[in-house]
SEZA-959215 format. One record per atom (N, C-alpha, C): x, y, z; residue number from 1; atom name. Coordinates in nm, 4 decimals, decimal comma, padded with zeros to 6 digits, always signed. Atoms other than C-alpha are relative to their C-alpha. Layout:
<recs>
X  Y  Z  zake  vexke
X  Y  Z  NUM  CA
...
</recs>
This chain:
<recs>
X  Y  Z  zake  vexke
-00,0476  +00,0028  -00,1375  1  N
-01,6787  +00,4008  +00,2583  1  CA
+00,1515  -00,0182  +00,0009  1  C
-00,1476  +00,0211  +00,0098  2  N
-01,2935  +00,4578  +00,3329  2  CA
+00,0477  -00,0923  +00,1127  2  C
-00,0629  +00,1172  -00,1236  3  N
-01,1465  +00,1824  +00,5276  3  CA
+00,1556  +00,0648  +00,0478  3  C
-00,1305  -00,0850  -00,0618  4  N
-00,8757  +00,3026  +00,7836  4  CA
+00,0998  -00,1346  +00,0266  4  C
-00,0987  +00,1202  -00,0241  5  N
-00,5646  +00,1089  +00,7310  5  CA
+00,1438  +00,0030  +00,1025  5  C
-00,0820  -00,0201  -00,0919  6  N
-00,3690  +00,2542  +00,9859  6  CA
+00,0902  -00,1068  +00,1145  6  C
-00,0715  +00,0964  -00,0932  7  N
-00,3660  -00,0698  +01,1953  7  CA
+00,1373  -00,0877  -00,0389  7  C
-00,1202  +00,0762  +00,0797  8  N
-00,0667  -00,1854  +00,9300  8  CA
+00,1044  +00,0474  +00,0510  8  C
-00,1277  -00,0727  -00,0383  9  N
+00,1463  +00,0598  +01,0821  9  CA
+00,0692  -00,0760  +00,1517  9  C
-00,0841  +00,0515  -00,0918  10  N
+00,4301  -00,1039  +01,2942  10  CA
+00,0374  -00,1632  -00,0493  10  C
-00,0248  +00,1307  +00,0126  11  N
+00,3963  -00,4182  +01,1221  11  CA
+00,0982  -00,0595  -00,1045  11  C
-00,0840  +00,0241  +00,0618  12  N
+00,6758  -00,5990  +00,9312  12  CA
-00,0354  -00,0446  -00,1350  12  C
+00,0262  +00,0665  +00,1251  13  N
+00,6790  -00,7238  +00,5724  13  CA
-00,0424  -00,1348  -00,0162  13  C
+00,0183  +00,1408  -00,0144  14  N
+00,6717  -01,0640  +00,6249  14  CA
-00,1786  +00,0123  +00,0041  14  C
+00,1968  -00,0678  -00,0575  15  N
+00,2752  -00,9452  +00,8521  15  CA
-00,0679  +00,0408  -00,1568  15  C
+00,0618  -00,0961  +00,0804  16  N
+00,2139  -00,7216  +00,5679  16  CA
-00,0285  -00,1476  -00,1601  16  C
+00,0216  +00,1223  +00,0906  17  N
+00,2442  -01,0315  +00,2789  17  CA
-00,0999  -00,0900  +00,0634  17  C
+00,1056  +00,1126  -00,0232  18  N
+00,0220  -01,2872  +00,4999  18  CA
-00,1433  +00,0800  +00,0159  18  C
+00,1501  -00,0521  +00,0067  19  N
-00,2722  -01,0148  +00,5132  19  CA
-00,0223  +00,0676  -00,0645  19  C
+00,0532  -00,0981  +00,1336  20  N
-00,2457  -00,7989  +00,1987  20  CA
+00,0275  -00,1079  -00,1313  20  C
-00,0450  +00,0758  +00,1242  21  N
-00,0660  -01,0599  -00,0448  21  CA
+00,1061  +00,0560  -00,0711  21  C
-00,1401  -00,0668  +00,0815  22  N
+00,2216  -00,9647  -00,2826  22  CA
-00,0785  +00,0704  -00,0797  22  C
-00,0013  -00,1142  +00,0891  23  N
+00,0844  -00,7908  -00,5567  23  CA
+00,0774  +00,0084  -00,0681  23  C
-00,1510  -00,0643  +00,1286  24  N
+00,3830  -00,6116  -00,7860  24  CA
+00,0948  +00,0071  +00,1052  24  C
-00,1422  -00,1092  -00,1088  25  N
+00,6195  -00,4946  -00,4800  25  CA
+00,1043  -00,1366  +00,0040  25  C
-00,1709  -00,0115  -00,0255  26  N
+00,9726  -00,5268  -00,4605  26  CA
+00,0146  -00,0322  +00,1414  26  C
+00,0127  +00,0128  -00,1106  27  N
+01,0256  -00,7138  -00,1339  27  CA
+00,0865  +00,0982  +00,0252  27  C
-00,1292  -00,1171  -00,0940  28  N
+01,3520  -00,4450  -00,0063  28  CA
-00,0870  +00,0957  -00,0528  28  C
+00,0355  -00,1414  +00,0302  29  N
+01,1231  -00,1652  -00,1856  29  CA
-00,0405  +00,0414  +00,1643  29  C
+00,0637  -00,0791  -00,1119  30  N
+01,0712  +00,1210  +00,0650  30  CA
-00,1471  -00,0146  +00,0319  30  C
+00,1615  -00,0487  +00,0093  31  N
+00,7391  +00,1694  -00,0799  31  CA
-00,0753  -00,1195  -00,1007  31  C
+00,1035  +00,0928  +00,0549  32  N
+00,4702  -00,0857  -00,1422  32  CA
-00,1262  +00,0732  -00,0721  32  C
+00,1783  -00,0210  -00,0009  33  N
+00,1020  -00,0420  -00,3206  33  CA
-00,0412  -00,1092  -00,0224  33  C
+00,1008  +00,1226  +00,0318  34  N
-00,1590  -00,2133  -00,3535  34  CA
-00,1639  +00,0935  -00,0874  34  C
+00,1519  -00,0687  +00,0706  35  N
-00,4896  -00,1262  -00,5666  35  CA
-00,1327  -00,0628  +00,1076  35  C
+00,1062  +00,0232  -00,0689  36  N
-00,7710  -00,1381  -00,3600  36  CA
-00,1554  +00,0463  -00,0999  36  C
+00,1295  -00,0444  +00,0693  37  N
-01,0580  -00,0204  -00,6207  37  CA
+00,0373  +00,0626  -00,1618  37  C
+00,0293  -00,0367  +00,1418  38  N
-01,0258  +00,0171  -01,0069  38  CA
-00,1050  +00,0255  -00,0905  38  C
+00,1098  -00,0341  +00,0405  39  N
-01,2720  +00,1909  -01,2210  39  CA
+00,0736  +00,0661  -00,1636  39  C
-00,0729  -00,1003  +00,1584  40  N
-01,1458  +00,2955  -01,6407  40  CA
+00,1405  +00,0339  +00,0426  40  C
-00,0626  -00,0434  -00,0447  41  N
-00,9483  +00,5174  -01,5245  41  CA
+00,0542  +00,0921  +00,1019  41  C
+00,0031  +00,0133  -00,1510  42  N
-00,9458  +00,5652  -01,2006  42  CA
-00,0191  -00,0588  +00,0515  42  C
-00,0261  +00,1009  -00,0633  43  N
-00,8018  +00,3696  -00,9548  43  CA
+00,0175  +00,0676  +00,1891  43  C
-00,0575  -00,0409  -00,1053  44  N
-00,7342  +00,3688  -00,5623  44  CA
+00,0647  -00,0328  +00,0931  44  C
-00,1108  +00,0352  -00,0193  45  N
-00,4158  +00,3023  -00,4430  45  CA
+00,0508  +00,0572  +00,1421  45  C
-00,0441  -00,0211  -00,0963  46  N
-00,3033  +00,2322  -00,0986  46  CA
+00,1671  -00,0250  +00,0453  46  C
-00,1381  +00,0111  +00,0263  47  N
+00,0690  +00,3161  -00,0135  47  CA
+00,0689  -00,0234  +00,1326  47  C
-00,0467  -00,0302  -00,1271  48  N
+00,2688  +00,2035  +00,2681  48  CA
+00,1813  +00,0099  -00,0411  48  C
-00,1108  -00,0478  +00,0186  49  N
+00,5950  +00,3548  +00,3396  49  CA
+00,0930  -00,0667  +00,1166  49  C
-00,1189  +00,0830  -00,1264  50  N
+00,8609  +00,1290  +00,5563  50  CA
+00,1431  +00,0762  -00,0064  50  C
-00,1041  -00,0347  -00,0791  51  N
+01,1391  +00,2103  +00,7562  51  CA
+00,0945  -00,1226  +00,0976  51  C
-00,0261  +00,1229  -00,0870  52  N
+01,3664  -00,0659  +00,8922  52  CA
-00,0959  -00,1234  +00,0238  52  C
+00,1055  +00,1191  -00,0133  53  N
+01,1344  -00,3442  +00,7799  53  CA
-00,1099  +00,0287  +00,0835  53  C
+00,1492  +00,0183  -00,0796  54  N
+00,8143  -00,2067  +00,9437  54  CA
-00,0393  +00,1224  -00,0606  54  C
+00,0449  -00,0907  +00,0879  55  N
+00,5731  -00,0017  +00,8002  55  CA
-00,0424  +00,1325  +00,0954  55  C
-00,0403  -00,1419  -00,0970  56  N
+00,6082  +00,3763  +00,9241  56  CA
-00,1322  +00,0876  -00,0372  56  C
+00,1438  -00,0853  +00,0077  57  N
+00,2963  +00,5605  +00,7556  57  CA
-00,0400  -00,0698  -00,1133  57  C
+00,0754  +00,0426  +00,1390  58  N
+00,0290  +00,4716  +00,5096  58  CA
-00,0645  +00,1036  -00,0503  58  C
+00,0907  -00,1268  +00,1216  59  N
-00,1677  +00,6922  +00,2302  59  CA
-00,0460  -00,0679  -00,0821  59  C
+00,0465  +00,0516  +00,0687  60  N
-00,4573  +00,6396  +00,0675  60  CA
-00,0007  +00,0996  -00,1294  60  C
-00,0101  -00,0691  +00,1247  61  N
-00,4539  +00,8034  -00,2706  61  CA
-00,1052  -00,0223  -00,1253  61  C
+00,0968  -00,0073  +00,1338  62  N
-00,7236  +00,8666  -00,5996  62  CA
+00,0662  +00,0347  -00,0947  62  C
-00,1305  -00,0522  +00,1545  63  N
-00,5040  +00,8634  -00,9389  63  CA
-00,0969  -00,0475  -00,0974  63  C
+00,0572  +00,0168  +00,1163  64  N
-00,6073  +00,8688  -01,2571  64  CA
+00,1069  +00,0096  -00,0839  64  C
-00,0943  +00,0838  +00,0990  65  N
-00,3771  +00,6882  -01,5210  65  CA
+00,1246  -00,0072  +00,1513  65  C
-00,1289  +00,0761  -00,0387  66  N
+00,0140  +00,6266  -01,3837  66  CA
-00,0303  +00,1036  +00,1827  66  C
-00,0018  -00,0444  -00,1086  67  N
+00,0128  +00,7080  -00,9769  67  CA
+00,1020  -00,0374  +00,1099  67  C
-00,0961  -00,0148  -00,0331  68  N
+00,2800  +00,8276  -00,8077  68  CA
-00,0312  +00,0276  +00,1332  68  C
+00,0184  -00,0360  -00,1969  69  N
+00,3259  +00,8575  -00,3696  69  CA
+00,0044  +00,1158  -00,0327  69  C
</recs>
């Protein structure tokens, strides 16, 4: 089942740390992920993309080994 994470959009970094957690990211990075489902090798990696401290679009993505936006 794909969970729609759309409702992240508009919300600031600060928001985005008290309901996803840190993870690896670079607080000033543009672009955050987060792993939402690991399997060997394949993983699935949700990406949000900020703009002026608030997050402007998200993408969910299926990579297998290193995964790039």
């Amino acid at each position: 089942m794909k969970k729609d994470y759309s409702y992240l959009i508009g919300k600031n970094r600060k928001e985005i740390l008290e309901e996803m957690g840190e993870e690896y990211n670079f607080f000033p990075a543009e672009v955050w992920t987060y792993t939402l489902k690991k399997l060997l090798f394949k993983s699935r990696v949700l990406f949000l993309f900020f703009k002026d401290d608030k997050v402007l679009n998200v993408k969910i993505k299926n990579c297998y080994g290193k995964c790039n936006a």
